[in-house]
LOFI-397658 format. One record per residue: residue number from 0; z, y, x of N, C-alpha, C in turn. Coordinates in pm, whole numbers, plus 50000, padded with zeros to 5 digits. Each point is the difference from the previous one (the first is absolute). Layout:
<dobas>
 marro   n_Z   n_Y   n_X  ca_Z  ca_Y  ca_X   c_Z   c_Y   c_X
   NUM     Z     Y     X     Z     Y     X     Z     Y     X
...
</dobas>
This chain:
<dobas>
 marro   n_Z   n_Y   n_X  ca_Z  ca_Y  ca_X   c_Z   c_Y   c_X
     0 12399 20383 35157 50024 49891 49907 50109 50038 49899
     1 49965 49988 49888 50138 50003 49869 50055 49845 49962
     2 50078 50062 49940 50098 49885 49908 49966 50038 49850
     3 49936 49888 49943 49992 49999 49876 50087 49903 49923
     4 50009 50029 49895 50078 49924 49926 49913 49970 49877
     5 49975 49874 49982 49904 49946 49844 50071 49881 49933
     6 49992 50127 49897 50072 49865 49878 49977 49906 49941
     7 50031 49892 49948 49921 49877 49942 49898 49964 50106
     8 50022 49990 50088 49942 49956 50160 49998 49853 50018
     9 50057 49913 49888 49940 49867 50025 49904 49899 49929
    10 49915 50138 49962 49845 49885 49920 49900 50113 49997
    11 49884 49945 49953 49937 50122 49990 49939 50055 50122
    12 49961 50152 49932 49972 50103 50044 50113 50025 50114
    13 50132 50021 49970 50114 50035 50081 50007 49961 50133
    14 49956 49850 49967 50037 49928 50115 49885 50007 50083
    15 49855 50048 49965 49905 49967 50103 50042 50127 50076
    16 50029 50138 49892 50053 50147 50065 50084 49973 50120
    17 50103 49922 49947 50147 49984 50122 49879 49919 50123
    18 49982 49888 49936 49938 49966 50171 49882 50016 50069
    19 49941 50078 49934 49904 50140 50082 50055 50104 50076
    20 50113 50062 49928 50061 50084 50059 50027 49949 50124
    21 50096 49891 50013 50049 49962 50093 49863 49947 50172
    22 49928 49976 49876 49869 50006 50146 49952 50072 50042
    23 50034 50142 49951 49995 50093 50080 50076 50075 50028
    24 50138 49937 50062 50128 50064 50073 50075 50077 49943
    25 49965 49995 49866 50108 50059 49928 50119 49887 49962
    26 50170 50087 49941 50074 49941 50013 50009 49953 49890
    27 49994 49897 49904 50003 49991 49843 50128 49934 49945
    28 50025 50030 49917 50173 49939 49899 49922 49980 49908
    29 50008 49853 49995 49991 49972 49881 50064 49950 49925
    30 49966 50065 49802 50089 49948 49904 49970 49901 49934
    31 50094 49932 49944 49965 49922 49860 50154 49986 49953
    32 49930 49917 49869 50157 49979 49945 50077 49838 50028
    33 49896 49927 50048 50068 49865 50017 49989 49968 50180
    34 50141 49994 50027 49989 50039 50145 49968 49866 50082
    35 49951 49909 49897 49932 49876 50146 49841 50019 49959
    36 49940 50102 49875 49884 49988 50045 49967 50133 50073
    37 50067 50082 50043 50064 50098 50087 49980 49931 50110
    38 50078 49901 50049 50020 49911 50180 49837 49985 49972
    39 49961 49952 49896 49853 49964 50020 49897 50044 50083
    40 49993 50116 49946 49910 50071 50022 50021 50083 50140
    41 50154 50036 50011 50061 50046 50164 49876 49877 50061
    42 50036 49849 49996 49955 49912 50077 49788 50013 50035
    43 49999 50005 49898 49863 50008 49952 49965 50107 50115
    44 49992 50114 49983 50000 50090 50028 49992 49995 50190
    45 50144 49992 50041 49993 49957 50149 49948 49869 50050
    46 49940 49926 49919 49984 49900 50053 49812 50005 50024
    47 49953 50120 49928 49859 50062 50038 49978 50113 50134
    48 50146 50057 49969 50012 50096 50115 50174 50003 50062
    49 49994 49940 50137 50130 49952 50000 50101 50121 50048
    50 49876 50089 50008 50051 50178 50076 50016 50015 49911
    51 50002 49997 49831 50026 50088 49882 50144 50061 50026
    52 50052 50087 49933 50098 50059 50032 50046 50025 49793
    53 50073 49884 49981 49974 50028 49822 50195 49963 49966
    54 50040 50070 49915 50151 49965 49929 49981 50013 49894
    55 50069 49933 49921 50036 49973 49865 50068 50016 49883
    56 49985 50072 49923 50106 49998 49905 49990 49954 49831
    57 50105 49939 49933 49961 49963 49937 50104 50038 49823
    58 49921 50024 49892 50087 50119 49927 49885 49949 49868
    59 50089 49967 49870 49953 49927 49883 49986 50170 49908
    60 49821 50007 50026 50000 50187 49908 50039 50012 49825
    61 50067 49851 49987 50046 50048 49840 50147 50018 49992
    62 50042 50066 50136 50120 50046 49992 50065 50140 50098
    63 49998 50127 49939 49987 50087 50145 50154 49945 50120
    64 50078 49937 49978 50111 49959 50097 49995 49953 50040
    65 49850 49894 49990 49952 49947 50135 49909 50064 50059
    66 49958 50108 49978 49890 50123 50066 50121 50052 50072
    67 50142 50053 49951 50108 50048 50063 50038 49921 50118
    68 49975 49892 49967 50067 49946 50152 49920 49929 50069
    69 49805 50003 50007 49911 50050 50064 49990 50072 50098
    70 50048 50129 49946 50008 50151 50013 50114 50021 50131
    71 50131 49936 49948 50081 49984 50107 50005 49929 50156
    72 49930 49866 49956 49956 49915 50057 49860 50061 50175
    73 49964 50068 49908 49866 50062 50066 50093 50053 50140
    74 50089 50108 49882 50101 50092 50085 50045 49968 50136
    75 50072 49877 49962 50071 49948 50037 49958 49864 50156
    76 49872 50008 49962 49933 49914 50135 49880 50164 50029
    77 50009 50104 50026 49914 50077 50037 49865 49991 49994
    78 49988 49941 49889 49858 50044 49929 49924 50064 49960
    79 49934 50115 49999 49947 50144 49957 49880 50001 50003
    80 49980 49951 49867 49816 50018 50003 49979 50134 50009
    81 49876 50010 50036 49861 50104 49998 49927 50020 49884
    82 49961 49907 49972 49908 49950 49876 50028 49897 49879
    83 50061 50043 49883 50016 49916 49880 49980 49944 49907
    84 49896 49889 50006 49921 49954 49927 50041 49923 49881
    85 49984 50063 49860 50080 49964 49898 49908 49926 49944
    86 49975 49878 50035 49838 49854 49928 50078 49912 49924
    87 50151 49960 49989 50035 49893 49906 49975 50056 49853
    88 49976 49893 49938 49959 50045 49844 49969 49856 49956
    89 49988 50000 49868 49977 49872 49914 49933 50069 49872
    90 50008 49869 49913 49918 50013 49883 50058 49882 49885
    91 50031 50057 49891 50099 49914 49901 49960 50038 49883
    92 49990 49888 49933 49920 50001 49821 50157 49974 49938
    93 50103 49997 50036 50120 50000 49886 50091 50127 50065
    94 50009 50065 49885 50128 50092 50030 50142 49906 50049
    95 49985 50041 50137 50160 49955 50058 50089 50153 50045
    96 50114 49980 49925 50090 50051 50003 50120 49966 50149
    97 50059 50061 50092 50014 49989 50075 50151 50025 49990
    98 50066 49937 50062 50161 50030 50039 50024 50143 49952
    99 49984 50083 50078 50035 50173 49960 49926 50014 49860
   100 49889 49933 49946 49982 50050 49858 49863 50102 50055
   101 49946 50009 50085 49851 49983 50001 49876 49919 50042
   102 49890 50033 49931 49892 49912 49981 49945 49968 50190
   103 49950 49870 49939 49990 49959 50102 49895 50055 50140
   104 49856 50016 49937 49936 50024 50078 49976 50176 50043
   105 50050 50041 49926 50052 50184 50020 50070 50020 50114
   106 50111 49893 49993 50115 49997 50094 49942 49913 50116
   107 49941 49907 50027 49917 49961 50126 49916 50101 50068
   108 49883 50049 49913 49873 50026 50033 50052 50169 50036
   109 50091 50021 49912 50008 50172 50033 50118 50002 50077
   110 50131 50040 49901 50121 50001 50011 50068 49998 50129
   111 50000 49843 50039 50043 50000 50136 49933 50072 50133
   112 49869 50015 49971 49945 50079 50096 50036 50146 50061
   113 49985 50043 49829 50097 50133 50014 50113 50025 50067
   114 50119 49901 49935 50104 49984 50024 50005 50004 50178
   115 49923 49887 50061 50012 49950 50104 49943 50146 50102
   116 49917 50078 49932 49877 50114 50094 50166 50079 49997
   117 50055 50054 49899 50076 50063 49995 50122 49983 50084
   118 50014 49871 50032 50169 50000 50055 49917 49999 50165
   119 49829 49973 49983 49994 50050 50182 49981 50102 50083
   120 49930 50092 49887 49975 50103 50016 50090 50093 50155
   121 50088 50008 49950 50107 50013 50145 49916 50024 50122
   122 50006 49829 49989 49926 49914 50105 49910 50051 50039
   123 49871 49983 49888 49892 50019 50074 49900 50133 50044
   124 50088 50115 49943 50001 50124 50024 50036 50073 50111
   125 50043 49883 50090 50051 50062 50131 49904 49915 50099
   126 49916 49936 49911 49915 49929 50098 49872 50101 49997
   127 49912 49963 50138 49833 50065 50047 49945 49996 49865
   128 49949 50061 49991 49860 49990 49904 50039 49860 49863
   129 50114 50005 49912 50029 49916 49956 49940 49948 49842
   130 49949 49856 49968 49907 50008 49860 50072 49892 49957
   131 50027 50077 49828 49958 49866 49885 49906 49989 49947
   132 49970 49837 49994 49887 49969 49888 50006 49886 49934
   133 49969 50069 49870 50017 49951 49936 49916 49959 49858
   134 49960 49827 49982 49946 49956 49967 49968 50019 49838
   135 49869 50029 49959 50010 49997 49856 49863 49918 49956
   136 49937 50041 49900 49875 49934 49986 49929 50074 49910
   137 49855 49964 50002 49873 50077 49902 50081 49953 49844
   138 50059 49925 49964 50044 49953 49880 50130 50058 49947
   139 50087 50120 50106 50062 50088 49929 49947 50057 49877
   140 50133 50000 49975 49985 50101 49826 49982 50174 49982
   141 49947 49971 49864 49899 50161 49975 50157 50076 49928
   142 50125 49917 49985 50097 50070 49928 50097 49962 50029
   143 50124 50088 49941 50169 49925 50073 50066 50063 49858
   144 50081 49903 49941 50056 50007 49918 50175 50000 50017
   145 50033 50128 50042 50123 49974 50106 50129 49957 49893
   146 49930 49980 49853 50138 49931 49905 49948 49823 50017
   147 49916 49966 50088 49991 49857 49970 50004 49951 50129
   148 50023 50059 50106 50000 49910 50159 50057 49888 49956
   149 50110 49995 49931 50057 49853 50042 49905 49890 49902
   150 49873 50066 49860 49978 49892 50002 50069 49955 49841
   151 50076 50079 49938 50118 49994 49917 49907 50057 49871
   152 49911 50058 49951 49921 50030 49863 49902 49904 50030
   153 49917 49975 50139 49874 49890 49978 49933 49953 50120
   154 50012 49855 50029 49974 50000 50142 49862 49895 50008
   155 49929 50027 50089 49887 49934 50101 49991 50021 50113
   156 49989 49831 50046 50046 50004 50174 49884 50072 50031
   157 49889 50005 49997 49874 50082 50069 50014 50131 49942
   158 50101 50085 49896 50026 50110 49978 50080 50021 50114
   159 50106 49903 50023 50127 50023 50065 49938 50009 50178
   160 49892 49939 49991 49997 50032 50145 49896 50070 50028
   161 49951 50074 49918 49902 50107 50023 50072 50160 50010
   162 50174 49978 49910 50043 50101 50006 50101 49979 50121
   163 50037 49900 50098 50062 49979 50101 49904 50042 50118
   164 49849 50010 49934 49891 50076 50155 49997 50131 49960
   165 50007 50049 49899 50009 50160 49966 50090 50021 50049
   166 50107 49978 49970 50144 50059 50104 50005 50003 50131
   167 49941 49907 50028 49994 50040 50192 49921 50075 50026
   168 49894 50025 49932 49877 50121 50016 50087 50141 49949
   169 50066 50044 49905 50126 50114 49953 50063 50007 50104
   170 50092 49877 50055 50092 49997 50116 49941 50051 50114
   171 49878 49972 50045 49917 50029 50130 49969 50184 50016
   172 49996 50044 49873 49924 50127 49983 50144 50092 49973
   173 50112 49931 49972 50108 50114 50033 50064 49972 50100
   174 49999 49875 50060 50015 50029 50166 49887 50054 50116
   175 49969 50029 49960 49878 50156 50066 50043 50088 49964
   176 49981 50022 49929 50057 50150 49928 50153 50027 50046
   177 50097 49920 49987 50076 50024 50071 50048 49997 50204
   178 49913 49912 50013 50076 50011 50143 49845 50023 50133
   179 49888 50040 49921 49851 50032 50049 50069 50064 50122
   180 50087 50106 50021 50058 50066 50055 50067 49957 50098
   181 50040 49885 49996 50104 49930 50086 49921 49920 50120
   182 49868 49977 49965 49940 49916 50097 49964 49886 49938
   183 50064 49924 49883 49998 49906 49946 49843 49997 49896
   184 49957 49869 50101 49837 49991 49884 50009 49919 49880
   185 50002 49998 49860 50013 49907 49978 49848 49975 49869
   186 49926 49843 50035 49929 49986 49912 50019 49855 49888
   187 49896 49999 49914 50005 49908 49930 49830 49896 50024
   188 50026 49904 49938 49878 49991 50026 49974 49852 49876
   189 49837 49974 49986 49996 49846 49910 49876 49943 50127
   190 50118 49885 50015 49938 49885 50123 49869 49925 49961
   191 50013 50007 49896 49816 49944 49943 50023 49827 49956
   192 49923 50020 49957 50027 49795 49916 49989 49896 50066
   193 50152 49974 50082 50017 49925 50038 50050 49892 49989
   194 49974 49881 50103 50064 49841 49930 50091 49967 49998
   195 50124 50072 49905 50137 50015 50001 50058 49915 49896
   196 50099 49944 50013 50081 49932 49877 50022 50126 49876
   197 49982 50105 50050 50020 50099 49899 49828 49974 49899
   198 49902 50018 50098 49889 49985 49912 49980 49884 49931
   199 50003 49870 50075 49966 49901 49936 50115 49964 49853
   200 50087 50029 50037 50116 49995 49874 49978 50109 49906
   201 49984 50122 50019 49928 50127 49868 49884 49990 49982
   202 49880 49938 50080 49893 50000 49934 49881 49885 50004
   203 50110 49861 50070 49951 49912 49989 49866 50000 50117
   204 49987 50093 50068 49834 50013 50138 50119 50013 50130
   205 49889 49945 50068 49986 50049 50164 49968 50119 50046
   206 49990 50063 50064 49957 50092 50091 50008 50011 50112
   207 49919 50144 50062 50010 50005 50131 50116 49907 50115
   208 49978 49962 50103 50105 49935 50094 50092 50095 50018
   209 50137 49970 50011 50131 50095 50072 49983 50067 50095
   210 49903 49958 50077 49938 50097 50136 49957 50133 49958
   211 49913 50008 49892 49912 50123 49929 50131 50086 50027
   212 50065 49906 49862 50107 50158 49936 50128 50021 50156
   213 49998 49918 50063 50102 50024 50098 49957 50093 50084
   214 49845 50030 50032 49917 50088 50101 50051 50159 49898
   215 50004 49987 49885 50024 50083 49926 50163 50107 49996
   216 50068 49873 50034 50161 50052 50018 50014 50073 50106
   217 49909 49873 50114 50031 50051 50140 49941 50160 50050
   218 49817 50020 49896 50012 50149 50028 50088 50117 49962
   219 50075 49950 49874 50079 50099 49944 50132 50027 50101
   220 50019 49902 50031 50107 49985 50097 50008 50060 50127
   221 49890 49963 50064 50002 50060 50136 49887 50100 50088
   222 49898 50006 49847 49838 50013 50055 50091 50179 50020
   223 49905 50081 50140 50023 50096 49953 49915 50128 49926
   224 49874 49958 49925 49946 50067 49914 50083 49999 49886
   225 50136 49934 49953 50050 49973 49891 50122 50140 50015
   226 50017 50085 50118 50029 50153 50002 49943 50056 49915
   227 49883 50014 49946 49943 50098 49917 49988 49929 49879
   228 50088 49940 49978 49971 49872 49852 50171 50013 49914
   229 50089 50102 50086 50127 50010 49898 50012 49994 49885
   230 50069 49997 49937 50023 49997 49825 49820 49973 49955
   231 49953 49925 50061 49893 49915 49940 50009 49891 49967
   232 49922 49947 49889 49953 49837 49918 49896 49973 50143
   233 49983 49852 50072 49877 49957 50037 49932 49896 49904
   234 49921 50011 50031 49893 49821 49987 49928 50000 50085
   235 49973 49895 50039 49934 49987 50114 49998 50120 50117
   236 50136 49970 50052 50053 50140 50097 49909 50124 49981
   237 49984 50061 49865 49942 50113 49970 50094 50087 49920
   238 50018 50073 49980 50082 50070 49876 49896 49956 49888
   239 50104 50021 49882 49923 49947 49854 50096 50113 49897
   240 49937 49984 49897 50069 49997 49862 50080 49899 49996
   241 50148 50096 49936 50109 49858 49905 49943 50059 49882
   242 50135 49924 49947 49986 50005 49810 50044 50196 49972
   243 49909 50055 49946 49995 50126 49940 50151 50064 50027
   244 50060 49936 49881 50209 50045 50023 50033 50001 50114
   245 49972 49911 50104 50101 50003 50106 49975 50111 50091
   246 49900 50108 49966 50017 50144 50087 50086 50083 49917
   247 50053 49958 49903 50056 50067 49884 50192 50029 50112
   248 50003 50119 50038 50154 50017 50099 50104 50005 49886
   249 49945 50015 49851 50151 50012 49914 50041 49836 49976
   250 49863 49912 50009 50052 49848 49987 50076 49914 50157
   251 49926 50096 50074 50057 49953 50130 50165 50010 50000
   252 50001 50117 49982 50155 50027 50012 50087 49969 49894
   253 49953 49942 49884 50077 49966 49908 50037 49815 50061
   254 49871 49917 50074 49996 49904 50004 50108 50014 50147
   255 50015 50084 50064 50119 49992 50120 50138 50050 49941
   256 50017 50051 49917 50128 50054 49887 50031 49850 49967
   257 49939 49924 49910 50064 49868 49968 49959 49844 50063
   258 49956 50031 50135 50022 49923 50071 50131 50050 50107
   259 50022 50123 50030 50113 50010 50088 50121 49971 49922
   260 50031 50042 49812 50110 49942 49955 50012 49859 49965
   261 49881 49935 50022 50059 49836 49985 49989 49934 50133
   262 50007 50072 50092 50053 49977 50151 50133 50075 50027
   263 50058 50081 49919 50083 50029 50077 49995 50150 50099
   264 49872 50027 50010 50002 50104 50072 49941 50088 49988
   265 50080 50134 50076 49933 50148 49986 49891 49994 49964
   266 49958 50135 49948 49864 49988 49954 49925 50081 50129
   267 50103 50096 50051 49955 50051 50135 49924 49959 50074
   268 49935 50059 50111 49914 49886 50109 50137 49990 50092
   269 49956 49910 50058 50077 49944 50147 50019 50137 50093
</dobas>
């Protein structure tokens, strides 16, 4: 049994992930950013399976100092995931500008993920057979305009969050490349059109039930045909094509160059 950790774990996709996991004896932490709909879902959760074995944490991703003291937090009650499932994300038609002075959904959908994979890395490198995954979609972008992340020459929220799924697909393919070696699997994947506040708010439809795309997380997560699926895109737990650029290793590494300096950190691996 592992300990996973899934982010934005209280709606959605996240949450059917967290309490699947948990029905099948795995240990799950789950996140969000508002910590009574956090108790929520803890409740929810054991109150289907009263054996669940689930903790909580709770950390607002438009700010990395509350990913910092997440991070500590984890530490600090002996928490050590296995498996890091990076699913919080949103979708925003106005450029919001954020406390530190970046855009909003860059800094949700990507940013903190990074941020957050990065300060666990540690962690989860000393664990068995240890995976991130991490969430993107068929509606990533065909380009990255690394003078406009924030959004600052010309912004569209469905630009902005097509280039917040390209980045985790870049992010996914230089953490292979870097730590393939280490034991660490890590994939990406697009959960398929599901009936998410994300869809119905960007495109106005329904889709598939949370079950679909959650069967989807859960193979990336724990299936073990997903060994031979490293630094792979899925759909429909298959490897796929991403967007053309993102096999591109000079954009990869340019896109971990200025995401490690507006975190703060080495550009080194862990």
């Amino acid at each position: 049994m592992k300990t996973i950790l899934v982010t934005g774990a209280t709606d959605g996709i996240g949450k059917q992930v967290a309490s699947q996991s948990a029905g099948l004896g795995h240990m799950v932490i789950v996140h969000g950013r508002n910590a009574k709909r956090v108790h929520e879902t803890m409740t929810e959760i054991k109150s289907k399976n009263p054996k669940a074995r689930v903790e909580s944490v709770v950390a607002d991703f438009e700010d990395l100092h509350n990913v910092d003291r997440m991070v500590g937090e984890l530490e600090s009650r002996g928490l050590k995931p296995d498996v890091l499932l990076n699913n919080a994300g949103l979708i925003n038609f106005d450029r919001e500008l954020l406390a530190n002075g970046l855009e909003k959904t860059f800094m949700v959908n990507y940013l903190s993920s990074f941020y957050l994979t990065r300060k666990l890395l540690p962690v989860l490198l000393k664990s068995n057979h240890p995976r991130i995954v991490n969430i993107s979609s068929m509606a990533q972008s065909g380009s990255i305009d690394f003078n406009n992340l924030n959004g600052n020459k010309r912004f569209d929220g469905y630009e902005a969050y097509a280039l917040s799924k390209l980045c985790n697909v870049l992010f996914t393919y230089k953490l292979h490349r870097l730590y393939q070696h280490s034991g660490l699997l890590a994939v990406c994947l697009h959960p398929g059109g599901i009936n998410t506040k994300i869809l119905r708010k960007g495109w106005g439809i329904g889709g598939a039930s949370v079950e679909v795309g959650a069967e989807r997380e859960l193979f990336a997560a724990f299936s073990d045909e997903v060994l031979n699926f490293s630094g792979m895109y899925l759909v429909n737990n298959m490897p796929a094509k991403s967007a053309a650029i993102s096999y591109d290793e000079h954009v990869q590494d340019r896109l971990w160059q200025i995401s490690s300096d507006l975190c703060g950190l080495s550009v080194k691996p862990e």
